[in-house]
ZAFI-736634 format. One record per atom (N, C-alpha, C): atom name; x, y, z negated; residue in three letters. Coordinates in nm, 3 decimals, decimal comma, padded with zeros to 5 digits. Atoms other than C-alpha are relative to their C-alpha. Layout:
+------+---------+---------+---------+------+
: site :    east :   north :      up : code :
+------+---------+---------+---------+------+
:   CA :       X :       Y :       Z :  ALA :
...
+------+---------+---------+---------+------+
END
This chain:
+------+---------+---------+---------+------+
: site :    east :   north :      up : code :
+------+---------+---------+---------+------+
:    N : -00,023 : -00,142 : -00,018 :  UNK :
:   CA : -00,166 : -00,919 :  01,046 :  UNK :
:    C :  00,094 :  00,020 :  00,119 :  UNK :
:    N : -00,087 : -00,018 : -00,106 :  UNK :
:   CA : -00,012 : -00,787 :  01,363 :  UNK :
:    C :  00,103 :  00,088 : -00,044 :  UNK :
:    N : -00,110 : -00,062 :  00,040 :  UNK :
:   CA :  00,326 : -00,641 :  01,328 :  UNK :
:    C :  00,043 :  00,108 :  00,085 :  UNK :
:    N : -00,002 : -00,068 : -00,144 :  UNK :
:   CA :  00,299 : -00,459 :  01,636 :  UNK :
:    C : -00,105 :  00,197 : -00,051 :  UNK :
:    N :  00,121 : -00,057 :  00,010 :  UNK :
:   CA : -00,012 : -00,248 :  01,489 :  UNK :
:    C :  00,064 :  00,156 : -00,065 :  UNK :
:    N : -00,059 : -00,139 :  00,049 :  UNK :
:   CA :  00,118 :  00,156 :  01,406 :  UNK :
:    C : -00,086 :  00,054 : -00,116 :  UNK :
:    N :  00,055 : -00,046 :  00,086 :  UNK :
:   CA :  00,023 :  00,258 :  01,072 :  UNK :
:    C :  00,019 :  00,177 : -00,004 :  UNK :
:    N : -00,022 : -00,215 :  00,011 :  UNK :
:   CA :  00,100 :  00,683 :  01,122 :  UNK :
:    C :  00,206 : -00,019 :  00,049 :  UNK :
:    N : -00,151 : -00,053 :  00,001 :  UNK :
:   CA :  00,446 :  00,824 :  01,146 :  UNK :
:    C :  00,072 :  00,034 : -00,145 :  UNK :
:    N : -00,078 : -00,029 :  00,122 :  UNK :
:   CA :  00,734 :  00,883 :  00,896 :  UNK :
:    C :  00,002 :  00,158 :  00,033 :  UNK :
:    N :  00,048 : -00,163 : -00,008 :  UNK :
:   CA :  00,666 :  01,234 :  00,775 :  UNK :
:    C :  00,147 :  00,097 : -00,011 :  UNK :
:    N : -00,162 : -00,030 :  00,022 :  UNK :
:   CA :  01,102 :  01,294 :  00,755 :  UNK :
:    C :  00,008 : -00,013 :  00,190 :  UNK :
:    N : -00,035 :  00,016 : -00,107 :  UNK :
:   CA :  01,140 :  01,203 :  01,123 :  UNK :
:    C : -00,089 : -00,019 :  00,110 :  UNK :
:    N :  00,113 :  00,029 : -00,048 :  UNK :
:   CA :  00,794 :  01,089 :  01,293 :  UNK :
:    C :  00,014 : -00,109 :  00,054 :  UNK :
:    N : -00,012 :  00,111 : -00,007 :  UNK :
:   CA :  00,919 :  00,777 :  01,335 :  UNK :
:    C : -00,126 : -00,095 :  00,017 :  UNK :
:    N :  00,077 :  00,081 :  00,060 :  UNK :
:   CA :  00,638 :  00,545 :  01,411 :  UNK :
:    C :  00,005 : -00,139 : -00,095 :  UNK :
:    N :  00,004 :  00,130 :  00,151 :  UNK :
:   CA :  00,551 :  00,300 :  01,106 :  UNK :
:    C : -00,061 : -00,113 :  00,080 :  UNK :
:    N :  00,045 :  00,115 : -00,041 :  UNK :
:   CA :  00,470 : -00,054 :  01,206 :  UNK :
:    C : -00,061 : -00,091 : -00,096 :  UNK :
:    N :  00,037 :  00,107 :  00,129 :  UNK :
:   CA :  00,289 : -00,330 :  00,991 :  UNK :
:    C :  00,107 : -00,061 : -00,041 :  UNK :
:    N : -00,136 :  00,063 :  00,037 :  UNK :
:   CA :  00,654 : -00,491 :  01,021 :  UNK :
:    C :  00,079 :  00,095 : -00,105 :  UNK :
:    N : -00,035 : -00,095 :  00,064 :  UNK :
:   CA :  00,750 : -00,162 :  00,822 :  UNK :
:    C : -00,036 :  00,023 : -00,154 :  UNK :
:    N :  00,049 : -00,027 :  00,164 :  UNK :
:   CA :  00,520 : -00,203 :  00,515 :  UNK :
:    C :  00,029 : -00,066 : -00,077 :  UNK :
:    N : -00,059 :  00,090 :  00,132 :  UNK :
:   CA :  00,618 : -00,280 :  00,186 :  UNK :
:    C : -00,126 : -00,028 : -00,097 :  UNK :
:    N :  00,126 :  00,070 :  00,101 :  UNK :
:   CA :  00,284 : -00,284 : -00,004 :  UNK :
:    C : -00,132 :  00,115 :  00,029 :  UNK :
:    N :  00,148 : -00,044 : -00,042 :  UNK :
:   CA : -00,069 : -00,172 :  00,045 :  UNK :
:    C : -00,102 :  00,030 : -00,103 :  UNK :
:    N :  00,069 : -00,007 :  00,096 :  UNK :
:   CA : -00,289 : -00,073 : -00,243 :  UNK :
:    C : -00,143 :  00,103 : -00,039 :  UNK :
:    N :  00,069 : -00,087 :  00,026 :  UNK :
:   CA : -00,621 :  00,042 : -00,345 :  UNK :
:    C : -00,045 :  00,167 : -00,100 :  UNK :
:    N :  00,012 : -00,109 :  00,154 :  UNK :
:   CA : -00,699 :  00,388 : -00,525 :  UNK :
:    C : -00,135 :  00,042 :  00,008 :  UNK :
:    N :  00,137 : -00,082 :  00,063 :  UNK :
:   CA : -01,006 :  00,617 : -00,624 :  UNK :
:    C : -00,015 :  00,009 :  00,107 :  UNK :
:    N :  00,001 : -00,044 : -00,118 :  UNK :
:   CA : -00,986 :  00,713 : -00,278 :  UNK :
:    C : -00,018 : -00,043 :  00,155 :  UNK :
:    N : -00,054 :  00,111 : -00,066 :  UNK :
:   CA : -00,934 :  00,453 : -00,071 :  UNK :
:    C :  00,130 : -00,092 : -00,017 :  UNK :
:    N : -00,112 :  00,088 : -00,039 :  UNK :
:   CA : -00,635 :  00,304 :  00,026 :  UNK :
:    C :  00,132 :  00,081 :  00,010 :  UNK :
:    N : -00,087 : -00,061 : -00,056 :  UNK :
:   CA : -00,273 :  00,401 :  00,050 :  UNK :
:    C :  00,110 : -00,126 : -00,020 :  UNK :
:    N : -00,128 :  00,117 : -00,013 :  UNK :
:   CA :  00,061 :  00,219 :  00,148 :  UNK :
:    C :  00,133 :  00,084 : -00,001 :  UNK :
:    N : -00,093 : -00,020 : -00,039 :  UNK :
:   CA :  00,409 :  00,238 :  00,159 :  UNK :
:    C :  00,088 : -00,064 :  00,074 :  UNK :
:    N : -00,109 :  00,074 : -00,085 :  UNK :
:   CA :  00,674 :  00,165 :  00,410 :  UNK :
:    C :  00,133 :  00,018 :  00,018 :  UNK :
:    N : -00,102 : -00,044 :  00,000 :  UNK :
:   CA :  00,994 :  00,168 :  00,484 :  UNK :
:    C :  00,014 :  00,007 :  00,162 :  UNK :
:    N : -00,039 : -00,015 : -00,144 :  UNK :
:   CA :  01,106 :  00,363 :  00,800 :  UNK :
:    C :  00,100 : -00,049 :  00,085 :  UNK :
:    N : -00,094 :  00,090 : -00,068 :  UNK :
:   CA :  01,329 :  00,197 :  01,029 :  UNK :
:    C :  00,145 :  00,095 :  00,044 :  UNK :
:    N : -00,065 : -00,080 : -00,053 :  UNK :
:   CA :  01,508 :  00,533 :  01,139 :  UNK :
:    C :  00,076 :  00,038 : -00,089 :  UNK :
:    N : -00,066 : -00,043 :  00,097 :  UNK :
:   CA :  01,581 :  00,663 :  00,790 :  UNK :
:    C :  00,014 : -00,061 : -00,070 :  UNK :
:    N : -00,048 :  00,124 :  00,064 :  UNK :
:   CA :  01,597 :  00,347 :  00,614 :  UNK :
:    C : -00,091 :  00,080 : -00,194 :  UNK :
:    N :  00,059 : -00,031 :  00,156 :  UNK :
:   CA :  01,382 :  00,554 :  00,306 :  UNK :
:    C : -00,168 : -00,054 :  00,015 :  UNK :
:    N :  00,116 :  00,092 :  00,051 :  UNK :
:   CA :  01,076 :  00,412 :  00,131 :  UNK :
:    C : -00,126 :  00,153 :  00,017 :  UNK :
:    N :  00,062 : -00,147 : -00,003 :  UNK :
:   CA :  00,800 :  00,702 :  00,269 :  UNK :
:    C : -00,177 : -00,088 : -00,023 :  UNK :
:    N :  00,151 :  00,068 : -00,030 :  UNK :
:   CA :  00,399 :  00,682 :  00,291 :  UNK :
:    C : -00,015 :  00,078 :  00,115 :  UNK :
:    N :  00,043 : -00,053 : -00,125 :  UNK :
:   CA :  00,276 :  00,736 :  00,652 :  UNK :
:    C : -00,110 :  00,064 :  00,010 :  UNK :
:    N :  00,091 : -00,092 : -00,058 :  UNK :
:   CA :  00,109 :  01,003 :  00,785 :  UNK :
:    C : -00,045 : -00,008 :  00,101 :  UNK :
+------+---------+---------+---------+------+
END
């Protein structure tokens, strides 16, 4: 996985999210959703 690769922005600051940023990745009904932690605000968000 590249760590480099921008998953969206933090939706508190627009911080871009990095793969180095994610904490876990998981399937739903829907697809897919993840969470990360932003580097700027140091909180646990899901990218937009």
């Amino acid at each position: 996985m590249d760590p480099t690769i921008t998953l969206g922005v933090c939706p508190h600051c627009e911080t871009p999210i990095t793969n180095r940023d994610l904490l876990i990745e998981y399937e739903t009904v829907n697809g897919h959703s993840q969470y990360a932690e932003c580097p700027d605000c140091v909180a646990v968000i899901t990218p937009t």
